[in-house]
Each structure stands twice: as structure tokens, then as C-alpha cells.
N, C-alpha and C positions, 0 to 999 in steps of 0.2 A: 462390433459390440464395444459398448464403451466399458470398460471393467479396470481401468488402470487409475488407481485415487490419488489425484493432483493435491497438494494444500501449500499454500504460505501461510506463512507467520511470521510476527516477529514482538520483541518485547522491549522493552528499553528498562535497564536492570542493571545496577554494576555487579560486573565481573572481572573484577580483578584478577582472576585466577582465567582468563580466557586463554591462553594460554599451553594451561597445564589439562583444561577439558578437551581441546582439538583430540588428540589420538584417541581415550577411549570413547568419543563419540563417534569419528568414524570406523572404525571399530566393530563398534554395535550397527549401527547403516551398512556396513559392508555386511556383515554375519544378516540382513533380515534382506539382501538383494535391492536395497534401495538407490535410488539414481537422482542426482541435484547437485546443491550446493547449501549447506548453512555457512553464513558468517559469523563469528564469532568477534566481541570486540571490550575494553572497558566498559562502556555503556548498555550495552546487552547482545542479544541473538535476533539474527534475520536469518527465515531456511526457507528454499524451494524445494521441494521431495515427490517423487513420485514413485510407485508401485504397486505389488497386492494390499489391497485396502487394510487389510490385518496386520499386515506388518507395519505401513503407514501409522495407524496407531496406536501399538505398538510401540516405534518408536515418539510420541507424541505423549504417553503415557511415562512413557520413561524418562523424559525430559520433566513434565510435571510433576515427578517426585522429589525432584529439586527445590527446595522452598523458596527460591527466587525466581524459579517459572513457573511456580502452580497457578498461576493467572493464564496462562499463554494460551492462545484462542488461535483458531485456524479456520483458514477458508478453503472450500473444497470446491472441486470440480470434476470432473471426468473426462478421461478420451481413450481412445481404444489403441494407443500405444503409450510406451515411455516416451516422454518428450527430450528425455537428457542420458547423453551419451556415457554419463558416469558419474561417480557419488564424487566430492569434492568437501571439505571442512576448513575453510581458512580463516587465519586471526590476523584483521584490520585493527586500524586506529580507531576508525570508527564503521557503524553497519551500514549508516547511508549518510556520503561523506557529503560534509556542508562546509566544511573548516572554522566554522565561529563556535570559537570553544567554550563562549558563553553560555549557550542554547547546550542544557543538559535535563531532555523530557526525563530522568530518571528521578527529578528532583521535582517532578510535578508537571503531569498534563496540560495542558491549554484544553478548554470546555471539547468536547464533539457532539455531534450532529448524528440523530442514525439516521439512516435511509428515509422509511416512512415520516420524517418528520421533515428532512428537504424535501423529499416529493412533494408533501402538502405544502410548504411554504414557498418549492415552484409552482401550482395548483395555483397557490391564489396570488401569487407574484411580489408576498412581503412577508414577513417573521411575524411571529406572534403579539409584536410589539407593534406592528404598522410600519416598521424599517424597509426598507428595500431590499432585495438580497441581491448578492452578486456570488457567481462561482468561479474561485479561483483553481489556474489548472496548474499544478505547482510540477508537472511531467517535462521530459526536455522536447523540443517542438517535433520531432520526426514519429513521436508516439503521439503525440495531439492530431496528427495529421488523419491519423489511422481513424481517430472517432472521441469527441469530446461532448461536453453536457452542450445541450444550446445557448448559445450566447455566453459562454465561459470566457473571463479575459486568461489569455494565453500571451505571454511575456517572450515568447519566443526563446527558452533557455535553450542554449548549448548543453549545458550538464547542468545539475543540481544546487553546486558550489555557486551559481552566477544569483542564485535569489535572491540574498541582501543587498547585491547590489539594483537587483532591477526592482527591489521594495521601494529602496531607499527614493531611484528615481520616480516612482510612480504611485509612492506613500498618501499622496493629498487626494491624490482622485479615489482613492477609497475612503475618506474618513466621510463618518453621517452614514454609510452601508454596513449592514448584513454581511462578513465576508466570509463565506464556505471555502476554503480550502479545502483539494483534492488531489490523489495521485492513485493509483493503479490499488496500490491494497492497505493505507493509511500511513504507511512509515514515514513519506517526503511530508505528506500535509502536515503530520506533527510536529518534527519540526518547523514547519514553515508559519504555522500556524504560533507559535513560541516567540520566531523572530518578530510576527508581526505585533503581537500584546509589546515586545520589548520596545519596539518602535511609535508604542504609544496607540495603535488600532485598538479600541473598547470592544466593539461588536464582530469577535475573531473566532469561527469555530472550525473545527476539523472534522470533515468529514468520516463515521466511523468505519473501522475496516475497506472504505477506498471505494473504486469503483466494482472494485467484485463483489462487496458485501449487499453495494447498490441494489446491483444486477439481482441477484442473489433475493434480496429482499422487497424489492419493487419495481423489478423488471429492467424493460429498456424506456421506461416513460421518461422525456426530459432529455435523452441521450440520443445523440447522434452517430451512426457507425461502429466499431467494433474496437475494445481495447487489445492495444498490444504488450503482449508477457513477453517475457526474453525467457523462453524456451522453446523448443521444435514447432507447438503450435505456432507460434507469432502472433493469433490474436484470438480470445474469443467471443461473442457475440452474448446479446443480453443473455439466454439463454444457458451461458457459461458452457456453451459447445465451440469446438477448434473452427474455426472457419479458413477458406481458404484468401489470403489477401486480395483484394479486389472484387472478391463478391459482397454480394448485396445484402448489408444488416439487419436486423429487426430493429427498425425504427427508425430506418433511414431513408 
């Protein structure tokens, strides 16, 4: 039975005081048996948590009374254990490290994309404008492997940090497209989707809340295979159930 409430989140928010929040936040995660990791950093909060769905939000409600995450939106899923062996809270430089200290989403989104409106604009194979669209897969290549959108360019990153430079080299064969930016649950695309407006791309969107929100909102249409989470599941399937690696996805 599935009964254990999965969610990420994350916000891009300064927090100067990040810091001085780590203890009574784990704290409060420990006191409700919760099992993950939030990061904490200057520029905001990235968390993976799992548990009893009520304590889940719970904690999510408590963070929201904070006036700098009353925005904060979460993606859920289910499985029928904890995926992570312990609560954890640590304060980084930054939540998802890219090193170009330029790129600061707290100072302003790059446009996004929801679900249902890529799917339609895979459907009919251009934007609403008659552009082309292309999906960029902004993950590092050993999670691409696992299951990406059909025909996504995939840059082959080592880590996250490698982006501007594999922008920089491959900047011209995107300009005149539609570029969707994408990663597992929106945090890489937004930035990534940031460097690329800076490097001059017009037609730059971010995929919203990633491929789970995808999933989550219009299935596995467009998608090949199963995305991989870095936690006990390792990946799961449109459906946003645990699969085991190497079986067969919906819509593969």
C-alpha cells in the first residue's frame, strides 16, 4: 500500500539568515518523524521529505508561514515506504550549484511553461506562434539515460555546473526555436533557462515544476522511460509510482 507522502519543493528567495533557520528546522522534522533532506542557502530552500502525509504538511504549512515561502508549492507522490534513511538540513552556497553568480532567479523568473501547454505544443510540433519547439534536458547525462522527453537535446552534462559552458558552445543552433528547458522537478531548468535569456536566446521557457509536474499533469505523452529521483525509489514512471530500474515504462 502506498501511504508514505513523497514531495519536493523548492523556492528561490533570499535568505540571508539561512544559517540561523537549519536547527529549528530540523528540529521540527525530527519532532513530526520526517525522513530527507532540505537545503538551505542565500538564495532560497530545496527539500525532499517523506512520511505520514499529515505531518508532511504539516511541515509544509509551517514553512509557509514564513512570508518568504508563502509561495512554496510542492510536488507529491506516493510509495509504500520511506525512501530516505534520515532527516538531514544543510546550509550551501547555493540549492542547486551552477557557480555563475550572475544568474540570481530571486531577482526574477525567466517565463515557464505548464505541462498542458507543452504537451499541446508537442501535439502539434510548434508554439503558438508557429516557432519550433525544442526540449532542452538540462539533467546530468546518467539520469537522461534512465527516460527523457522524445527528441530532447541532451548536452551530455557531468554535473549541473558544466551548462554555460555547453550553452555557450551550442548557443547558435538554438536561436529561431522555441526552447523548453527541463529537469526532474524545475529548479536546474530555472536557472538554466536564466543563463540562456542572458546569452541572448528570445524564445527561452522553463518548464513548470519539471518532469514530475509533467507527469503529474499530462501523463507520460511525449516521454520516454522513467525519471530518476535520488532517493531509495530511483525512478518513477509517468504515473509517479517507484518502478524498479530496468522495467518497462509507460510510454516506452
Amino acid at each position: 500500500m502506498n501511504n508514505v507522502l513523497n514531495v519536493s519543493a523548492y523556492r528561490f528567495v533570499p535568505l540571508p539568515d539561512a544559517a540561523q533557520l537549519r536547527e529549528p528546522l530540523l528540529a521540527r522534522c525530527l519532532s513530526l518523524a520526517l525522513k530527507g533532506t532540505i537545503l538551505l542557502a542565500p538564495e532560497g530552500i530545496n527539500l525532499f521529505l517523506a512520511g505520514e502525509a499529515g505531518a508532511v504538511r504539516s511541515l509544509l504549512d509551517h514553512l509557509r508561514e514564513e512570508p518568504r515561502l508563502a509561495g512554496l508549492e510542492a510536488k507529491e507522490s506516493w510509495s509504500p515506504d520511506v525512501p530516505f534513511g534520515r532527516m538531514r538540513v544543510k546550509v550551501k552556497r547555493e540549492i542547486i550549484r551552477m557557480d555563475h553568480p550572475a544568474i540570481q532567479p530571486a531577482d526574477g523568473r525567466a517565463p515557464a511553461v505548464d505541462a498542458p501547454t507543452l504537451k499541446r505544443w508537442l501535439d502539434q510540433g510548434h508554439d503558438d506562434a508557429g516557432r519550433p519547439v525544442v526540449t532542452l534536458d538540462t539533467r546530468n547525462a546518467f539520469e537522461v539515460d534512465h527516460g527523457t522527453f522524445e527528441g530532447a537535446i541532451d548536452w551530455r552534462l557531468g554535473k549541473f555546473s558544466e551548462f554555460p559552458a555547453a550553452l555557450a558552445a551550442n548557443r547558435d543552433a538554438l536561436r529561431g526555436k522555441t526552447v523548453v528547458s527541463f529537469c526532474t522537478g524545475g529548479i536546474r531548468c530555472e536557472k538554466a533557462a536564466l543563463v540562456m535569456r542572458e546569452a541572448g536566446l528570445d524564445h527561452v521557457w522553463q518548464l513548470e515544476g519539471g518532469i514530475l509536474k509533467y507527469f503529474e499533469e499530462a501523463g507520460g505523452v511525449h516521454f520516454r522511460g522513467t525519471c530518476f529521483v535520488f532517493d531509495e525509489r530511483r525512478a518513477v514512471n509517468a504515473g509517479l509510482q517507484p518502478v524498479r530500474i530496468g522495467e518497462p515504462a509507460a510510454g516506452s
